[in-house]
BANUPA-467912 format. One record per residue (C-alpha): x, y, z; residue number from 1. Coordinates in pm, 1 decimal. Example, Ala and Ser with C-alpha at 12.3 -4.5 7.8 and 13.67 -1.06 7.14 Angstrom:
<recs>
REC          u          v          w     n
REC     1230.0     -450.0      780.0     1
REC     1367.0     -106.0      714.0     2
</recs>
This chain:
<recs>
REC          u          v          w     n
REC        0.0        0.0        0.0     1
REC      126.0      342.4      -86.4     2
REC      217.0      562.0      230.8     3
REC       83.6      930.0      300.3     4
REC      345.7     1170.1      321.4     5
REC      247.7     1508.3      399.9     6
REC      385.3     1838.0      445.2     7
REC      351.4     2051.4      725.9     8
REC      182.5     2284.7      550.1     9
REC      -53.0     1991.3      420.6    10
REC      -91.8     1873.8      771.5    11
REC     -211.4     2240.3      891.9    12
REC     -432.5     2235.9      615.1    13
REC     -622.9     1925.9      726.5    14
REC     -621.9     2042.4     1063.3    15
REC     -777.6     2357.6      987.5    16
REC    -1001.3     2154.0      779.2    17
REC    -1057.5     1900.3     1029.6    18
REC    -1110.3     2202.9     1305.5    19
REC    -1380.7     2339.0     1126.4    20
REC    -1591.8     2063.5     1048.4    21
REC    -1937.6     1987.2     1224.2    22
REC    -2014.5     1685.3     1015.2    23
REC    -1837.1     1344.4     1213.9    24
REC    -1809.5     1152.5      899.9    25
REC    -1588.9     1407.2      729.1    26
REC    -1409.9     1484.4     1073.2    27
REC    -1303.0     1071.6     1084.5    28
REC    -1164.3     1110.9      718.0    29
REC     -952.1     1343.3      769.4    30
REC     -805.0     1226.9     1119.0    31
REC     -742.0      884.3      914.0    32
REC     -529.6     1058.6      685.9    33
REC     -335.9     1304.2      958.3    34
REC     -267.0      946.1     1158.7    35
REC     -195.2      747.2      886.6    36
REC      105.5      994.7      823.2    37
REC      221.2     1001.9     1145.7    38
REC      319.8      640.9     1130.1    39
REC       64.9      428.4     1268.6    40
REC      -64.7      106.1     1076.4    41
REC     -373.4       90.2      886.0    42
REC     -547.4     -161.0     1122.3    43
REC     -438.2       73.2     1401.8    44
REC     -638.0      351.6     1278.3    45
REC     -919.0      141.0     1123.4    46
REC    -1001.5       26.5     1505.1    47
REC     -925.4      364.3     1637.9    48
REC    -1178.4      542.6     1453.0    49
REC    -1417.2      186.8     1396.8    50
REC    -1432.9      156.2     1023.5    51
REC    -1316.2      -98.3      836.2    52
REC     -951.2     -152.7      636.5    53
REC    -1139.7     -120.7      314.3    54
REC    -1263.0      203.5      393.4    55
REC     -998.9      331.4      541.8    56
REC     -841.0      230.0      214.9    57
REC    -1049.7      429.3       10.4    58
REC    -1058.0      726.8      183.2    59
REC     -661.4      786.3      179.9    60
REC     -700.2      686.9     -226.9    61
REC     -910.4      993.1     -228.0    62
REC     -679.9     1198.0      -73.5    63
REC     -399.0     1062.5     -233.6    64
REC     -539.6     1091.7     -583.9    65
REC     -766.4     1412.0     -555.9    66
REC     -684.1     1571.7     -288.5    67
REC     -815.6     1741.8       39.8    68
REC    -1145.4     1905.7     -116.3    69
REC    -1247.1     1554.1     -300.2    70
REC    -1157.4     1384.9       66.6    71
REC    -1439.2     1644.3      242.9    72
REC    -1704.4     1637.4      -21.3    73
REC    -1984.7     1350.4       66.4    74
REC    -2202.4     1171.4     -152.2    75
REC    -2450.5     1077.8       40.3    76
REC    -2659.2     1344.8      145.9    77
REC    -2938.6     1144.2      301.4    78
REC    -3276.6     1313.1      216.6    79
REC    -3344.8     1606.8       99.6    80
REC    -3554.2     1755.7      282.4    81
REC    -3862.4     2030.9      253.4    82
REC    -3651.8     2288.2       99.6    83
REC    -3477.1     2268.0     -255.4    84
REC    -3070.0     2341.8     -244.8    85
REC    -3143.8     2731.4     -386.4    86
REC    -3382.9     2761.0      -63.6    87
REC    -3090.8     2604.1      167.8    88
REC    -2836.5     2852.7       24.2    89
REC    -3083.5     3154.4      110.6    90
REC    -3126.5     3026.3      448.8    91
REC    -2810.3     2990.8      489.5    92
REC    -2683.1     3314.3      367.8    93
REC    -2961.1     3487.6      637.5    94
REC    -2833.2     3320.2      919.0    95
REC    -2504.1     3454.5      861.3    96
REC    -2612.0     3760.8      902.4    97
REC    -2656.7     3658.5     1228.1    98
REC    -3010.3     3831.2     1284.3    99
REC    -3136.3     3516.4     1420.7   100
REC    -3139.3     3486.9     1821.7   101
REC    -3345.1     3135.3     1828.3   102
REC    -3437.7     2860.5     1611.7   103
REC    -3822.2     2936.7     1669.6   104
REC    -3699.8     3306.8     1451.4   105
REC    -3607.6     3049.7     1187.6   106
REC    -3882.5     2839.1     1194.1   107
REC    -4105.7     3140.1     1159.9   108
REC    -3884.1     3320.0      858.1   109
REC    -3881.5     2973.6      720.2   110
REC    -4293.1     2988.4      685.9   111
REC    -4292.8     3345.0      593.2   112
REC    -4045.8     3298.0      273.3   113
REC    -4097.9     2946.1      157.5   114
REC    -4444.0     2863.1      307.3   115
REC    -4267.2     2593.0      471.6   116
REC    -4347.0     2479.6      799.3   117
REC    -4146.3     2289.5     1057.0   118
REC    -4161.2     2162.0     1376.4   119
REC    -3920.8     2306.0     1663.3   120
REC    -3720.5     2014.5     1689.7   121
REC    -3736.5     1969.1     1302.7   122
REC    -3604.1     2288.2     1191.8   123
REC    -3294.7     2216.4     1452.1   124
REC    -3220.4     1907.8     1291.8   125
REC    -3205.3     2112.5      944.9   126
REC    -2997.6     2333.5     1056.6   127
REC    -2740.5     2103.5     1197.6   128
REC    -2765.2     1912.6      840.1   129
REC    -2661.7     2161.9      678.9   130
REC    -2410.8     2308.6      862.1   131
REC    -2527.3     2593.2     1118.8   132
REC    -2471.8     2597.0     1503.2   133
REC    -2585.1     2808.0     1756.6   134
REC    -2301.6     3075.8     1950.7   135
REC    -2266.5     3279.0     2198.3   136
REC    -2239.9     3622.9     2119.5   137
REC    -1887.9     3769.9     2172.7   138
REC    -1752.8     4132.0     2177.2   139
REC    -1504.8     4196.9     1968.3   140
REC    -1287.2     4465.9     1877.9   141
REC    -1238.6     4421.2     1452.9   142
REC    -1301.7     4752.1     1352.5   143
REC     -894.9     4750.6     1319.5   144
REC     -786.3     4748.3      992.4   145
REC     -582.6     4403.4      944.1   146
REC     -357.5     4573.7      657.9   147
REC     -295.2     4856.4      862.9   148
REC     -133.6     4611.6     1181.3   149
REC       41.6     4424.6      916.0   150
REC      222.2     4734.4      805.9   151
REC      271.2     4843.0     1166.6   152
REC      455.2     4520.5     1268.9   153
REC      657.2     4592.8      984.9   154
REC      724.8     4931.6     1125.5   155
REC      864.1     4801.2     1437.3   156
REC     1093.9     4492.3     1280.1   157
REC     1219.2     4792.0     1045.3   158
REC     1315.3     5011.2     1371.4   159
REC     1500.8     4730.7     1501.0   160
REC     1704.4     4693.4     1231.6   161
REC     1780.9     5032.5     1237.3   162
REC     1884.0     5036.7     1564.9   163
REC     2146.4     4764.5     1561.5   164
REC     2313.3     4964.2     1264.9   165
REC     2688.7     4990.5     1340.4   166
REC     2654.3     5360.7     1290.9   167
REC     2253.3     5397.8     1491.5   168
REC     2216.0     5624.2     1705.8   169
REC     2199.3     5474.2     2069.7   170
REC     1831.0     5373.3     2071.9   171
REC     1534.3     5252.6     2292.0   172
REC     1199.9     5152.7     2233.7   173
REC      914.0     5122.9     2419.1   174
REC      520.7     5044.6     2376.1   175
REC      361.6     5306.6     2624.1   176
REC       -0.5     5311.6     2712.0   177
REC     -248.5     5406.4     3028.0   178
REC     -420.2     5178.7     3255.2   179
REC     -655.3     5277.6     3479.5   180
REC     -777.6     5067.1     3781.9   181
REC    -1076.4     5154.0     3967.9   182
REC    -1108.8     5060.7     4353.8   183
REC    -1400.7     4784.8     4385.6   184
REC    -1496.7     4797.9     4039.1   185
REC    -1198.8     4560.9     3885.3   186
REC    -1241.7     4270.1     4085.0   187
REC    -1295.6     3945.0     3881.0   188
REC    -1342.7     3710.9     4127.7   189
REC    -1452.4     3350.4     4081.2   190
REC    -1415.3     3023.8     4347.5   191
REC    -1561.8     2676.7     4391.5   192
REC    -1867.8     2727.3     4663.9   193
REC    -2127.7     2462.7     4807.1   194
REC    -2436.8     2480.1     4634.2   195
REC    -2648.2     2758.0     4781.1   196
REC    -2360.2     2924.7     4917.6   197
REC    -2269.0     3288.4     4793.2   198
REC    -1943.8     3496.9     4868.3   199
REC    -2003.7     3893.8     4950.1   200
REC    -1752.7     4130.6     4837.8   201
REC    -1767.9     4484.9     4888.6   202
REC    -1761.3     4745.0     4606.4   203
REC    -1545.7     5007.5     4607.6   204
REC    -1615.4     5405.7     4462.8   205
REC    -1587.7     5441.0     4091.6   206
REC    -1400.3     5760.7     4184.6   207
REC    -1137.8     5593.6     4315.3   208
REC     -903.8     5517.0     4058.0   209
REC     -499.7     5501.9     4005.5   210
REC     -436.1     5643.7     3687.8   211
REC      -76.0     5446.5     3555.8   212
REC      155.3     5552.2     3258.6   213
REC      372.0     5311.3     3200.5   214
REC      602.4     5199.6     2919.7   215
REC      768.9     4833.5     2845.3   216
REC     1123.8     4808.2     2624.8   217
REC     1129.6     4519.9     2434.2   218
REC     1470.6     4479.8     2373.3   219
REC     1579.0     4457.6     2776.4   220
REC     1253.2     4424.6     2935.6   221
REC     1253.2     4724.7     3126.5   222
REC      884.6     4869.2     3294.5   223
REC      875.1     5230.4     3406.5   224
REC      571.7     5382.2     3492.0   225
REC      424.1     5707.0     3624.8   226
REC      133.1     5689.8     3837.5   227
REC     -106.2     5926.6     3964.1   228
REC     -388.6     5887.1     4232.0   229
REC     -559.6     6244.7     4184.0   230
REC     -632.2     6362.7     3809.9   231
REC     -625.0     6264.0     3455.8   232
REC     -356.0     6167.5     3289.1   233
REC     -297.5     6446.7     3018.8   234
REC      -81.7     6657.7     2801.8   235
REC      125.6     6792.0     3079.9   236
REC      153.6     6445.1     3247.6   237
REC      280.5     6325.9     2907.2   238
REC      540.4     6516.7     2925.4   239
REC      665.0     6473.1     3260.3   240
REC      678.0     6119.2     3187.5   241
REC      881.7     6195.4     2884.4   242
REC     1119.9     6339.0     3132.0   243
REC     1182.7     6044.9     3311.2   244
REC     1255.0     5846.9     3065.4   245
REC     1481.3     6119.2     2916.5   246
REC     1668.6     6135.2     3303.1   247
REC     1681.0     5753.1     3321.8   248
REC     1891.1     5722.9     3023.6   249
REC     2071.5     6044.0     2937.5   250
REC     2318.1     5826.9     2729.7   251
REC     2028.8     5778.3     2466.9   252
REC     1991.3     5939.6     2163.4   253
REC     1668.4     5834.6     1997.3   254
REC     1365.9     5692.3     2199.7   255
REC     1128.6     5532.7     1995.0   256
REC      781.7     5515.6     2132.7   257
REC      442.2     5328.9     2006.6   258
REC       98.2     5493.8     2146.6   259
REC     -240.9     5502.4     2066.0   260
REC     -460.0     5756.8     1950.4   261
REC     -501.3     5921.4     2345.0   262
REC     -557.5     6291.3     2276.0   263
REC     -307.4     6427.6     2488.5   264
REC      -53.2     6255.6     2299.5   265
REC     -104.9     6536.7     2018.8   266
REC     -131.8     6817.7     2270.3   267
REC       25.5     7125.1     2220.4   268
REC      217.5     7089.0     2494.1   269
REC      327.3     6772.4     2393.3   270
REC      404.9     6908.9     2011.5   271
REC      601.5     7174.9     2177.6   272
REC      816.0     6972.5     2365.9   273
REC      900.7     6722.9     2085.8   274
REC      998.0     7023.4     1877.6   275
REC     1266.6     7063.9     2133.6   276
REC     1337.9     6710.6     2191.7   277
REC     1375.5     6590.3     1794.1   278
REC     1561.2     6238.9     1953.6   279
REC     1144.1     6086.6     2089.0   280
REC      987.3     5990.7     1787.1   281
REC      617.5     5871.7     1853.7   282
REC      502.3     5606.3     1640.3   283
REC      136.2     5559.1     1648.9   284
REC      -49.7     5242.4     1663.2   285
REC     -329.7     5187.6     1423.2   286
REC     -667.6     5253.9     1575.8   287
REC     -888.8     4961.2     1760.6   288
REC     -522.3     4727.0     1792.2   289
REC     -420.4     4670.1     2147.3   290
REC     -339.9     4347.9     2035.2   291
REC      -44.7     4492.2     1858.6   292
REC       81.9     4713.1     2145.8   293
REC      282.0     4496.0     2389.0   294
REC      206.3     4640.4     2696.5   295
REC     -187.1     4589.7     2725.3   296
REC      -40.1     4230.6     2801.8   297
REC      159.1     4363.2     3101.5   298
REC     -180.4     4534.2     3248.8   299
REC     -369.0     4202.2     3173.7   300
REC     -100.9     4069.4     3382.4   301
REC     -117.1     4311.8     3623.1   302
REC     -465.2     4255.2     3689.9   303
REC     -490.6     3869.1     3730.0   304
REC     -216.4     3902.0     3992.2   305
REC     -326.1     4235.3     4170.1   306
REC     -704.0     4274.3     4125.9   307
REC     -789.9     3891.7     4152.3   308
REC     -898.8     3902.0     4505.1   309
REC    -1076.0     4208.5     4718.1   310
REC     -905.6     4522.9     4833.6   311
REC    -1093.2     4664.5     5137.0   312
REC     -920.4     5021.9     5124.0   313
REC     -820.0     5231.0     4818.6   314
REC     -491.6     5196.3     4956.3   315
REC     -498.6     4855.1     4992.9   316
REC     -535.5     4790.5     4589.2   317
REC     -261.3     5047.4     4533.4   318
REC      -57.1     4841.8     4737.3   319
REC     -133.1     4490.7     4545.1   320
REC      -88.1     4697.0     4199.9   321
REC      309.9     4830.4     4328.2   322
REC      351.7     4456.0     4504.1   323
REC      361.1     4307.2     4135.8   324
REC      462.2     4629.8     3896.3   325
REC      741.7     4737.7     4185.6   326
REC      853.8     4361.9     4177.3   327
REC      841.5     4195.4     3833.8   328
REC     1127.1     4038.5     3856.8   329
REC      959.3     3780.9     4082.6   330
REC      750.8     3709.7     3744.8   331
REC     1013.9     3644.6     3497.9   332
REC      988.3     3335.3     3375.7   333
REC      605.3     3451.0     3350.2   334
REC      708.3     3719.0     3120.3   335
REC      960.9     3605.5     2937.4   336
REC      710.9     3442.0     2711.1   337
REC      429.9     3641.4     2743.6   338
REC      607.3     3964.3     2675.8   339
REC      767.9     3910.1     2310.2   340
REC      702.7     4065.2     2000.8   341
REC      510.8     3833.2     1821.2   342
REC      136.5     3953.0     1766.2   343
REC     -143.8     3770.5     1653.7   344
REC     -356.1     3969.8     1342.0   345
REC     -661.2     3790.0     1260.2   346
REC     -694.4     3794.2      876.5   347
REC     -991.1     3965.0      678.8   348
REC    -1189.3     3684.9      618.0   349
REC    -1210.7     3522.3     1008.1   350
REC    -1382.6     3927.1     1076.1   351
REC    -1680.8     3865.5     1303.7   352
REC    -1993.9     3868.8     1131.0   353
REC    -2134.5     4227.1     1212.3   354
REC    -2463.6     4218.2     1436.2   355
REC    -2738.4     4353.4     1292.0   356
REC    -3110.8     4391.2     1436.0   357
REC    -3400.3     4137.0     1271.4   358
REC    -3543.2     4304.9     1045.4   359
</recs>
């Protein structure tokens, strides 16, 4: 028998494939042909996944001879059904709309357009026939342009060549953004409990909140931050934060930094003080992207080790938030993997479908 040799890009293409599917029959095919690969004997995988050698034999000719989309394409469809296959594709193309909330929505449009009618459990037995599942809503923040952090990471891996130039200008980088805890109203707090049993917290004053402007370098893994317990964070705070950096490392010539789109960033007072200080360059981040600026990971972190658990003073949670920013080297081997340069940037087509009210 011939063997299945696949690439690893062939192997992430099944698994993507094999990922996606909701039908078992095509999810068994394409396991058989991952394991089969991996070295394991026919009649190994035949009993693993309960089929027979013969069909197991078949389905890696398929593969073998036609490829991955022949492999996922079944021929027996079973009956049809009340609706003809131009009808499934309209249903199908509405519910990805996602302007359904229930299957008895369905059931109803169903009757209205086609004059169809099914029963509750009927029209939930189409759907999963021909492919549609019911989710949990998610929020999600894709209004980011995907092209846009593509050409931003490429921003960054062009400063750091620049920077290890043998004639560069002594250079730093760092991704800077705000955080903003808020006494009581932080806490994400979950246990195991008896059944019947609750847990009181107390809630703190939404007024009460440390406002922190901190900045991460990549290249060393230095944190410095600037935190303030009265006011907003603004223009003229900007600036004195610039300071700091500039007085922690005189022998610099050329800080690099990547913000947002805060307003005070672009302050006057902030454009005047640039104008004198040519060696900060700010490099804005596109719009709705923390997940390309490096530091929202350090205030994720931040939280799941200071705001995990109640704070019964103001002063208390300021406390827990220096205990693990004062102190991260106690964390390294946390951060050394969470706090790297490599981003995740979904790609156009996985975009959440955009919700929209039923009509």
């Amino acid at each position: 028998m011939k063997p299945i040799v696949l690439t690893v890009e062939q192997r992430r293409e099944i698994d993507r494939c094999r990922k996606g599917t909701i039908d078992r029959r095509v999810y068994q095919r394409l396991t058989a042909s991952l394991t089969v690969a991996e070295g394991k004997s026919r009649e190994e995988v035949a009993h693993l996944l309960g089929i027979g050698l013969s069909q197991l034999g078949e389905w890696l000719r398929v593969y073998r001879n036609k490829g991955l989309d022949a492999l996922c394409i079944l021929h027996y469809k079973g009956d049809p059904g009340k609706l003809t296959a131009g009808q499934v594709d309209q249903l199908k193309e509405k519910v990805s709309t996602g302007c359904f909330r229930s299957s008895d929505q369905i059931r109803q449009w169903l009757q209205d357009t086609f004059s169809v009618s099914y029963t509750s459990s009927g029209v939930k037995d189409l759907l999963r026939r021909i492919g549609v599942s019911y989710h949990q809503v998610s929020g999600f923040l894709w209004k980011a342009d995907p092209d846009k952090q593509h050409a931003f990471v490429k921003r960054v891996a062009r400063h750091k060549r620049e920077a290890k130039r043998p004639d560069a200008p002594r250079t730093r980088r760092y991704y800077v953004d705000a955080c903003h805890p808020v006494w009581g109203l932080d806490l994400v707090y979950r246990c195991w409990l008896l059944v019947g049993q609750r847990l009181l917290v107390g809630m703190g004053s939404g007024r009460k909140r440390l406002n922190i402007l901190g900045a991460y370098c990549p290249d060393d893994h230095e944190y410095i931050d600037y935190r303030l317990t009265r006011g907003n964070i603004n223009g003229e705070q900007f600036v004195n934060f610039l300071r700091l950096l500039r007085s922690t490392h005189p022998e610099v010539e050329r800080f690099i930094l990547y913000v947002d789109g805060a307003r005070y960033y672009d302050s006057p007072v902030v454009r005047e003080w640039l104008k004198r200080h040519p060696e900060f360059l700010l490099s804005t981040i596109p719009a709705y992207s923390p997940n390309v600026n490096l530091i929202e990971r350090m205030w994720k972190f931040m939280r799941a080790k200071a705001l995990c658990r109640w704070h019964k003073t103001f002063e208390d949670m300021q406390a827990a938030v220096s205990e693990v920013l004062d102190h991260l080297e106690n964390y390294r081997a946390e951060l050394q993997t969470l706090m790297t340069e490599k981003f995740h940037i979904i790609d156009k087509q996985d975009i959440p479908v955009e919700y929209r009210e039923v009509a």
